[in-house]
C-alpha positions, 0 to 999 in steps of 0.5 A, a space after each residue: 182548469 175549473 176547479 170546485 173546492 168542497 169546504 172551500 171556507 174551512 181551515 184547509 180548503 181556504 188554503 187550497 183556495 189560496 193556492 189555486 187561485 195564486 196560480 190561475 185556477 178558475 176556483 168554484 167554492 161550496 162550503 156551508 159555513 158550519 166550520 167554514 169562515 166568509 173571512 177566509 175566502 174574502 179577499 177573493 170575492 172580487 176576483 175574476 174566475 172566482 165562484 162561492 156558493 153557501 150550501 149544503 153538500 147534502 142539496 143534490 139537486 143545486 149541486 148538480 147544477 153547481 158541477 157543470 162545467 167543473 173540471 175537478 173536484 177538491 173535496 174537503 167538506 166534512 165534519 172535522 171533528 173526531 170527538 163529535 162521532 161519539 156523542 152525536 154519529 149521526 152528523 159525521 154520516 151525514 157531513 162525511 160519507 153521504 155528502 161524499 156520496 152526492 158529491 161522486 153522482 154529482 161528478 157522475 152526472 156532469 162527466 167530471 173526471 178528476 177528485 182529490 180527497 181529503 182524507 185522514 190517518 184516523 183511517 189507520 185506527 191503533 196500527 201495529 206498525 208504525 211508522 205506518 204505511 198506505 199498504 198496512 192492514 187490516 184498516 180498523 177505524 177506532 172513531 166513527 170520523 176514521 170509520 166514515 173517512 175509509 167509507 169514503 175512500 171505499 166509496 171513492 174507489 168503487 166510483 173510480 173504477 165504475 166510471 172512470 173518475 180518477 181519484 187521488 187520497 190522500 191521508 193526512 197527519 195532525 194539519 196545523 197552522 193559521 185559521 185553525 179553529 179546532 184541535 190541541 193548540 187551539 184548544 190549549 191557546 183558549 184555555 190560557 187565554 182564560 185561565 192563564 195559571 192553569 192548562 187542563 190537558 185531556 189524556 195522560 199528555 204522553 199521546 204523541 203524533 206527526 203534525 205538518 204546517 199547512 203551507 207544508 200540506 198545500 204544496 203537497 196536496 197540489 204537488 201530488 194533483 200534478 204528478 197524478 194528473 201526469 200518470 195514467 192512474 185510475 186510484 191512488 192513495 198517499 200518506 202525507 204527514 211528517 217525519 217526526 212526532 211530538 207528544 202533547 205535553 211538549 206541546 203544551 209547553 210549546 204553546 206556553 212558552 210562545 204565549 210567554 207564561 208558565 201554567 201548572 198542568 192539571 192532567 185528565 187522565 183521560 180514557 182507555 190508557 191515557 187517551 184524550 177521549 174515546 176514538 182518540 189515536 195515542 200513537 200516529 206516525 205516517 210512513 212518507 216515503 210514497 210521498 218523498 219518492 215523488 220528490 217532495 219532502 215537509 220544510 217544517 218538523 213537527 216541532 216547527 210547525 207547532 211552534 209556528 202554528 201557535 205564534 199564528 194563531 194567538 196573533 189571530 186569536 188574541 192581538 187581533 
């Protein structure tokens, strides 16, 4: 199978990469190197079955021509971060939901049949009911990220049953681990790195969230292809996160702890009842029991996979 990859250089996608090409895929890689890293995908430059291509989803014409042959598509390109909606919108309609846009008429056009997306609890905005699960409603993004991210699904179920390209969604948690490059631990691991007296947290520190390792969010990502691709589904959604949450002052202490130092904590206060910035969800704990009916389940807690995401990140960050 001819796999094409969409942000295929980013902190997820290179792992998906990583993956597919572990297992024999033929990977075809489209990333514009805004968040992306040549680092990542490097070790891959000389195999066989291996493509990259550094342009911009937003190119429809080299897309189209990029597409022929492609079997299916893992479309994990997007403007990752949630803050950049409030300060500059236009980016994430233009990174998210119009080159999700390019994307399916690329795929129209070259008869690909199979997608994968990458979505996102942000979708879920402050739900009522939590854990939450994909059925809650009514979905009410409370970021321009979460907004476009279920523009995109829309647009993804329109085209599923209009042409008959079947789409599997997938909402993620908070995805950590190595190559990560945005986010609270990266945030907190910088922030120590140059000034290892004080750590400013953005909000109240009592946020709490589902976080999954990405060698967790891989599996599953690939578990999930396989048992869609073995159902006659034209669309379907699943949740994939984890069981538990953790609050982001525990976190700050995880990460502390790891870098082996004992900052005083300056708070922000943050916005609208404690949150780190406008858009930002206090509350998200995913609802995976559609998941775990699959037969898979996380190997790491929430607890595990910030520990381990923070000893692999300052081994890249700082050692390094």
């Amino acid at each position: 199978m001819r796999v094409l990859v969409t942000g295929g250089a980013g902190f997820i996608g290179s792992h998906i990469v990583e993956l597919l090409m572990n297992r024999d895929f033929r990977v075809v890689v489209v990333d514009n190197l805004s968040s992306g890293r040549l680092e990542f995908i490097s070790k891959w430059f000389d195999s066989d079955g291996f493509e990259f291509y550094r342009i911009d989803l937003r190119d429809f014409d080299e897309l189209v021509g990029i597409c022929r042959g492609v079997d299916a598509v893992f479309h994990f390109a997007a403007n990752p971060e949630v803050r950049i909606g409030a300060q500059r919108p236009e980016d994430i309609w233009e990174n998210n939901v119009l080159a999700t846009y390019n994307l399916l008429e690329a795929m129209r056009i070259n008869n690909i049949k199979f997608l994968v997306f990458a979505s996102s609890s942000t979708v879920y905005g402050d739900a009522s009911k939590l854990p939450t699960p994909e059925d809650y409603a009514p979905l009410e993004p409370i970021s321009v990220y979460g907004a476009s991210k279920l523009a995109c699904e829309a647009l993804i179920s329109g085209y599923a049953h209009t042409f008959k390209i079947r789409s599997l969604v997938l909402r993620y948690a908070n995805i950590i681990g190595s190559r990560l490059r945005h986010g609270v631990i990266y945030d907190f691991i910088m922030k120590l790195r140059n000034n290892p007296d004080v750590l400013e947290i953005l909000g109240d520190g009592t946020q709490r969230k589902s976080y999954l390792h990405i060698s967790d969010a891989v599996n599953a990502t690939m578990h999930l292809f396989n048992t869609f691709r073995a159902n006659d589904k034209l669309f379907d959604v699943y949740n994939v996160g984890n069981e538990d949450w953790i609050t982001v002052r525990e976190i700050a202490d995880i990460v502390s702890r790891v870098m082996g130092l004992n900052p005083e904590y300056r708070f922000t206060g943050g916005v609208e009842g404690g949150r780190g910035w406008v858009g930002d969800v206090k509350y998200m704990l995913l609802d995976i029991s559609k998941l775990k009916s699959t037969g898979w389940k996380p190997r790491l807690s929430s607890r595990e996979a910030v520990e381990r995401t923070a000893k692999e990140l300052i081994a890249e960050l700082i050692k390094n």
